[in-house]
C-alpha atoms as a printed R data frame, in Angstrom:
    type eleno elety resid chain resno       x       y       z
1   ATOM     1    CA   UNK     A     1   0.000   0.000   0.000
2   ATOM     2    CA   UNK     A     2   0.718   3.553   0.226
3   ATOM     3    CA   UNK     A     3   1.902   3.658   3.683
4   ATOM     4    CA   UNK     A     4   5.382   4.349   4.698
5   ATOM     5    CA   UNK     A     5   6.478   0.815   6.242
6   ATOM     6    CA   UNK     A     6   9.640   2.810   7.612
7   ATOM     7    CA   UNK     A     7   7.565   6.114   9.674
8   ATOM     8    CA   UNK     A     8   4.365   3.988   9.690
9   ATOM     9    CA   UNK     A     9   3.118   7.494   8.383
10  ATOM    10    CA   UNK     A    10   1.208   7.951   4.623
11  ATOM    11    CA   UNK     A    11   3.635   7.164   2.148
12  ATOM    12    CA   UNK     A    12   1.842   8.783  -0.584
13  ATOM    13    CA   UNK     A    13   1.883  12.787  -1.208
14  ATOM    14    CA   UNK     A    14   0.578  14.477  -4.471
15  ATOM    15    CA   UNK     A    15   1.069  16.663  -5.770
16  ATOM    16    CA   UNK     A    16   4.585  17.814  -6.626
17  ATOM    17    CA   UNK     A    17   6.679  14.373  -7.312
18  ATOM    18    CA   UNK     A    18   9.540  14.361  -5.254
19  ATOM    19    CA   UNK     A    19   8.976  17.661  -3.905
20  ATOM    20    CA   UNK     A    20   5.396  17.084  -2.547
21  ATOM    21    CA   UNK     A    21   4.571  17.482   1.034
22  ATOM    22    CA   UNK     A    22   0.698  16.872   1.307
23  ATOM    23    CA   UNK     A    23  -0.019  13.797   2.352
24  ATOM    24    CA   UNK     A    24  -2.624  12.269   0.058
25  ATOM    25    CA   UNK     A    25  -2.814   8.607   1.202
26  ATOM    26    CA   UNK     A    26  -2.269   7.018   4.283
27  ATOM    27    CA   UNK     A    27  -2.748   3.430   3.165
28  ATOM    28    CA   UNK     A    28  -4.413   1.541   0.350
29  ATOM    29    CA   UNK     A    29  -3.843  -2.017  -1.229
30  ATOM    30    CA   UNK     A    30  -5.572  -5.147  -2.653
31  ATOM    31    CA   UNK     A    31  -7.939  -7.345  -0.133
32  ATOM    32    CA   UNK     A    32  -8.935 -10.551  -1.601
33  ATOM    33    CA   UNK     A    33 -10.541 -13.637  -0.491
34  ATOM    34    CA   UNK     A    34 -11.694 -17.186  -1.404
35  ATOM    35    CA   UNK     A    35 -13.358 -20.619   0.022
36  ATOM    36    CA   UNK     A    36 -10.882 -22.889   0.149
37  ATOM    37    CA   UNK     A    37 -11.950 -26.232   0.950
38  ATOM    38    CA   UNK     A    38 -14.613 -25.337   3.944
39  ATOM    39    CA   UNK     A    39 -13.542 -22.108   4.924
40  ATOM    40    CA   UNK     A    40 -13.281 -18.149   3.631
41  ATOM    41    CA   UNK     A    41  -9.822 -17.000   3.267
42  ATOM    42    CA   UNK     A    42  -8.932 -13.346   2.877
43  ATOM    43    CA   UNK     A    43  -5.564 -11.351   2.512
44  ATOM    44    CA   UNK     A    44  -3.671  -8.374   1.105
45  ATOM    45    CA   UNK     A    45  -2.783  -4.939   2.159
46  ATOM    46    CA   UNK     A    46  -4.182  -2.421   3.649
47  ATOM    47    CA   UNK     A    47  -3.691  -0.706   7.020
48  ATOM    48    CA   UNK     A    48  -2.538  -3.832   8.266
49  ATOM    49    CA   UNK     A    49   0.169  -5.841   5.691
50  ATOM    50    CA   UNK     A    50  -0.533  -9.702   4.717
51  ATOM    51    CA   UNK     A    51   1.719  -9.554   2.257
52  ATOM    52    CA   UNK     A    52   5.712 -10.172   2.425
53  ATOM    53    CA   UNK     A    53   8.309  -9.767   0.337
54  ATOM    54    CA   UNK     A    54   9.458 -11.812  -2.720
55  ATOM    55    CA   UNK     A    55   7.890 -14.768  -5.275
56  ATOM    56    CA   UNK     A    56   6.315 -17.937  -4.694
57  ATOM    57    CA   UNK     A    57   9.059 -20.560  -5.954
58  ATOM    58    CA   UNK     A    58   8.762 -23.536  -8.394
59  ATOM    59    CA   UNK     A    59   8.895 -26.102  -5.004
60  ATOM    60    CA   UNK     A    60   5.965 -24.058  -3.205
61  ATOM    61    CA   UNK     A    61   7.880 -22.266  -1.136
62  ATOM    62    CA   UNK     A    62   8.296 -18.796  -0.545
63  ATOM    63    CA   UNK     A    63  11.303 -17.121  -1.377
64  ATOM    64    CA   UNK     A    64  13.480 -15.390   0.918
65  ATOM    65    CA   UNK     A    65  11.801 -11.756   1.983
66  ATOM    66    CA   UNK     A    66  14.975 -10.769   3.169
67  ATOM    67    CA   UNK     A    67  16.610 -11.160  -0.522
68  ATOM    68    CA   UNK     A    68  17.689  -7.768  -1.248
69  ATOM    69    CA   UNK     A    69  16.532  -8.542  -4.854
70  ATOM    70    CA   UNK     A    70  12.836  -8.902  -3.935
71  ATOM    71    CA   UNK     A    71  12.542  -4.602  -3.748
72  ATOM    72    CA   UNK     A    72  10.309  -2.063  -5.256
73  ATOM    73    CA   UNK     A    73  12.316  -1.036  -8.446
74  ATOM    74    CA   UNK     A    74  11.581   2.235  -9.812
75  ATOM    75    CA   UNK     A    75  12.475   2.931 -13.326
76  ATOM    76    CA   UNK     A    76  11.904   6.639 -15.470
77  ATOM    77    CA   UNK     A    77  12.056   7.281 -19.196
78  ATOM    78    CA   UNK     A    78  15.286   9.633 -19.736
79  ATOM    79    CA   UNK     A    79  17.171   8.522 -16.483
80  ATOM    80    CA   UNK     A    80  20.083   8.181 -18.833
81  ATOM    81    CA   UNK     A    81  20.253  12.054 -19.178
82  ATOM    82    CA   UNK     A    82  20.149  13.163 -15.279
83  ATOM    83    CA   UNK     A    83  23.350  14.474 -13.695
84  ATOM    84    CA   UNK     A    84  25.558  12.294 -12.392
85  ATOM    85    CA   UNK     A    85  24.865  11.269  -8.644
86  ATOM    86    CA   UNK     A    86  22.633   9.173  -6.129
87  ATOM    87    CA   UNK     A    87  19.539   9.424  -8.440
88  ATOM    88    CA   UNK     A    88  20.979   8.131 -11.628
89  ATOM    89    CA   UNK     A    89  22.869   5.551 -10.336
90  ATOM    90    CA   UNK     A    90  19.381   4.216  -8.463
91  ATOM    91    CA   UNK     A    91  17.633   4.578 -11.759
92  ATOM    92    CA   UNK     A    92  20.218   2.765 -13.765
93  ATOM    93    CA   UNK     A    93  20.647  -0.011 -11.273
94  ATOM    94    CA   UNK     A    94  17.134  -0.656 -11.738
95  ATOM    95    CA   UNK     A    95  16.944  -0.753 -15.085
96  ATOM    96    CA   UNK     A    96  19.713  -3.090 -15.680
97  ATOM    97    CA   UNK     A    97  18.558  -5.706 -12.918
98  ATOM    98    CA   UNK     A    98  14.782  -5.476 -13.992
99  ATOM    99    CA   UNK     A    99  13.536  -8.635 -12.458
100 ATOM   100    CA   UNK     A   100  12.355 -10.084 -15.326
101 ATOM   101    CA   UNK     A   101  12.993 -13.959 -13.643
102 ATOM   102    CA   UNK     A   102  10.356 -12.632 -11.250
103 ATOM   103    CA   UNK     A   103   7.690 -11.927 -13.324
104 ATOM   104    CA   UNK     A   104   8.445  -7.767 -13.996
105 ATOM   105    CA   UNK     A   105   6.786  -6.777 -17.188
106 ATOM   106    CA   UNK     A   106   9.467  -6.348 -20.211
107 ATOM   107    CA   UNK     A   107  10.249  -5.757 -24.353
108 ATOM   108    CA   UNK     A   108  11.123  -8.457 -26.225
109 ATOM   109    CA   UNK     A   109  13.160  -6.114 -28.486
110 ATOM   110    CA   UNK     A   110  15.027  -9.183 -30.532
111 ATOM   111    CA   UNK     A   111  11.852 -11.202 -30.849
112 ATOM   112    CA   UNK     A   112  13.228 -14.577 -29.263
113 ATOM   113    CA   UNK     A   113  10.747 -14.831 -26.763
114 ATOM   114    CA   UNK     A   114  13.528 -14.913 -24.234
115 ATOM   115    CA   UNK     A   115  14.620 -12.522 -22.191
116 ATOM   116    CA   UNK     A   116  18.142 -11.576 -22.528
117 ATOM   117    CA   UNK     A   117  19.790  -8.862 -20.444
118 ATOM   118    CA   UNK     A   118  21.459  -6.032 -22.351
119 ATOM   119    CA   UNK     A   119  19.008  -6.067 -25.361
120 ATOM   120    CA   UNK     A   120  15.617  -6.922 -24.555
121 ATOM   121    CA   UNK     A   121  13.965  -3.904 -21.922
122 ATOM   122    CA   UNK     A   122  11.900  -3.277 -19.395
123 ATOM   123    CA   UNK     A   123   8.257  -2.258 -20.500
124 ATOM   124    CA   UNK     A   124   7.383   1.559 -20.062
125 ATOM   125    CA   UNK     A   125   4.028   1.536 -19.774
126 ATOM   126    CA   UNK     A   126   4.128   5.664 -18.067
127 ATOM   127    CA   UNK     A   127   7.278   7.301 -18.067
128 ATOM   128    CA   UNK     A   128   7.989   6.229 -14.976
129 ATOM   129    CA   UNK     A   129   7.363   2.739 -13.635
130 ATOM   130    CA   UNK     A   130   7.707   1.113  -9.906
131 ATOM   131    CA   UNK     A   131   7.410  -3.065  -9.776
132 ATOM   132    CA   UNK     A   132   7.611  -5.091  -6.929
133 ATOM   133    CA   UNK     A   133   6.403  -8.793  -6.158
134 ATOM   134    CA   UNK     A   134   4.689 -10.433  -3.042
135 ATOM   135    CA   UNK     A   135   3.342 -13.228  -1.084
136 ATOM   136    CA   UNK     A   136   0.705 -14.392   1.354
137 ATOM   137    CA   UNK     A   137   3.024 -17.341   2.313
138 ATOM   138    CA   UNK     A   138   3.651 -15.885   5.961
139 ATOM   139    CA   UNK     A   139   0.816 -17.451   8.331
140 ATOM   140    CA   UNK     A   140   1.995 -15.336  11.146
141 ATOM   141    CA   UNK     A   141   1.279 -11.783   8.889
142 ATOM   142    CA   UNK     A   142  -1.573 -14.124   6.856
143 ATOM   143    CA   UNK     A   143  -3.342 -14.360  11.049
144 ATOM   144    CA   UNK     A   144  -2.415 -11.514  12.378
145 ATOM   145    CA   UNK     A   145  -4.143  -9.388   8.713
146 ATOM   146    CA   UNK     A   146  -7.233 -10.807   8.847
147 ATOM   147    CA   UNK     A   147  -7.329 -14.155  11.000
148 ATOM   148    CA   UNK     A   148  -7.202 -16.367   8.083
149 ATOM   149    CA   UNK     A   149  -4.083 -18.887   6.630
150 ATOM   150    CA   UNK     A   150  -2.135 -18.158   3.843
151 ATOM   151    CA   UNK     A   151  -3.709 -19.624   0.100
152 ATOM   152    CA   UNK     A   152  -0.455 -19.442  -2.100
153 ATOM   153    CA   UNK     A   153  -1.028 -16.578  -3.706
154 ATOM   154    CA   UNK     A   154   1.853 -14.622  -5.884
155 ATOM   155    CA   UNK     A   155   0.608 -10.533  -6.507
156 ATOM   156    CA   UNK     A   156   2.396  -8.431  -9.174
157 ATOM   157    CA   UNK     A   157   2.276  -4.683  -8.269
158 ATOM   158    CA   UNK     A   158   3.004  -2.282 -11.531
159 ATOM   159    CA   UNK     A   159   2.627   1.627 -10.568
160 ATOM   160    CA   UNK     A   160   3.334   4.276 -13.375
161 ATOM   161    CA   UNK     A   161   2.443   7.430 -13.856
162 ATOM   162    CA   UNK     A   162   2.836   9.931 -16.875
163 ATOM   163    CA   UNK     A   163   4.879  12.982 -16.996
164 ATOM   164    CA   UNK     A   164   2.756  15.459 -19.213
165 ATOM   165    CA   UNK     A   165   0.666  18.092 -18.755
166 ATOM   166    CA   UNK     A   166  -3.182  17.646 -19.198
167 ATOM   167    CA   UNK     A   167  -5.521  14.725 -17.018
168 ATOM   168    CA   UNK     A   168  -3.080  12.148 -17.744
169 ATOM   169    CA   UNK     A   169   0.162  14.041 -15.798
170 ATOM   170    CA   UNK     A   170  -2.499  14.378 -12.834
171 ATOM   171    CA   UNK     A   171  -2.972  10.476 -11.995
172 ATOM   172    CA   UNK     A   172  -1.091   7.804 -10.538
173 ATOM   173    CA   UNK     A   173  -2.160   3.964 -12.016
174 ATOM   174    CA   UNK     A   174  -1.597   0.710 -10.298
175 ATOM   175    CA   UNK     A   175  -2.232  -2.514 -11.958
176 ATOM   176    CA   UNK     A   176  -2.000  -5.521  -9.424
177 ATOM   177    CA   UNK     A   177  -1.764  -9.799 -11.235
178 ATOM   178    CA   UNK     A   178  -2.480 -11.919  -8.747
179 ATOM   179    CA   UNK     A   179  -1.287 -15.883  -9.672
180 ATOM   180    CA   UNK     A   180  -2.733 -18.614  -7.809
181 ATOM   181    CA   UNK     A   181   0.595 -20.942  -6.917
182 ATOM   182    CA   UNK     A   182  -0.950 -22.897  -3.777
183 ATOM   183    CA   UNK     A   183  -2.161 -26.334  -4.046
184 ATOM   184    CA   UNK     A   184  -5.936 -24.886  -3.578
């Protein structure tokens, strides 16, 4: 969600990009549920966070959260052209390590069908782009969320926004892909 998980305070403040200082959300997310077997299950994020870091791997298992690979990556159209410094470096790290092995979105620009680093891309969908992947695979946060056990489920989250002038320069999208990887 939109909360800070570092302050606990809203993570979200529009407008003015980097320089903004109202605080627009405190917290949002996806809830979801499901019967599974006999009984409702429900997860996600919102005030309180089901979710934890990382994919769902091929055995069932969850991969590490404490990976420093599974991360929000943030990617912008141009970075190439900023000054040298902090910001560039973040942007270009980002770019080059776009987790495509973990399901982030990306250009087939040889038209293989595989993904090879150093000529296909990342996708731009807005001119600027934030992916990160997560997991309901923790029964303690799974409980303590909304009193329910984990189901195996992998979510996607894809944020992007435009940088333009008009209606489109004014909103923020999010596109969540949830993938059903538990026996259920």
């Amino acid at each position: 969600g939109s909360q800070n998980p570092n302050s606990h305070d809203s993570g979200f403040y529009w407008p003015g990009g980097e320089n903004a200082t109202i605080p627009a959300i405190f917290a949002d997310g996806l809830i979801w549920g499901a019967n599974v077997g006999k009984e409702v299950r429900v997860n996600g994020a919102t005030y309180r966070y089901g979710l934890q870091a990382g994919k769902i791997l091929s055995n069932g298992e969850p991969g590490n959260p404490q990976d420093p690979r599974y991360k929000i990556y943030k990617i912008r159209k141009g970075w190439e052209t900023l000054p040298p410094g902090e910001q560039k470096d973040d942007f270009q790290s980002d770019y080059e390590n776009w987790p495509v092995e973990d399901g982030a979105p990306w250009v087939d620009v040889d038209g293989d069908g595989l993904f090879t680093r150093g000529v296909d891309e990342p996708e731009f969908v807005g001119d600027e782009v934030l992916w990160c992947v997560s997991n309901d695979m923790d029964p303690s946060r799974s409980t303590f969320t909304y009193g329910t056990l984990p189901m195996g489920l992998e979510q996607h989250t894809l944020v992007f926004g435009f940088q333009r002038t008009g209606d489109l320069g004014d909103m923020v999208f999010k596109k969540y892909t949830v993938i059903n990887k538990g026996t259920s």
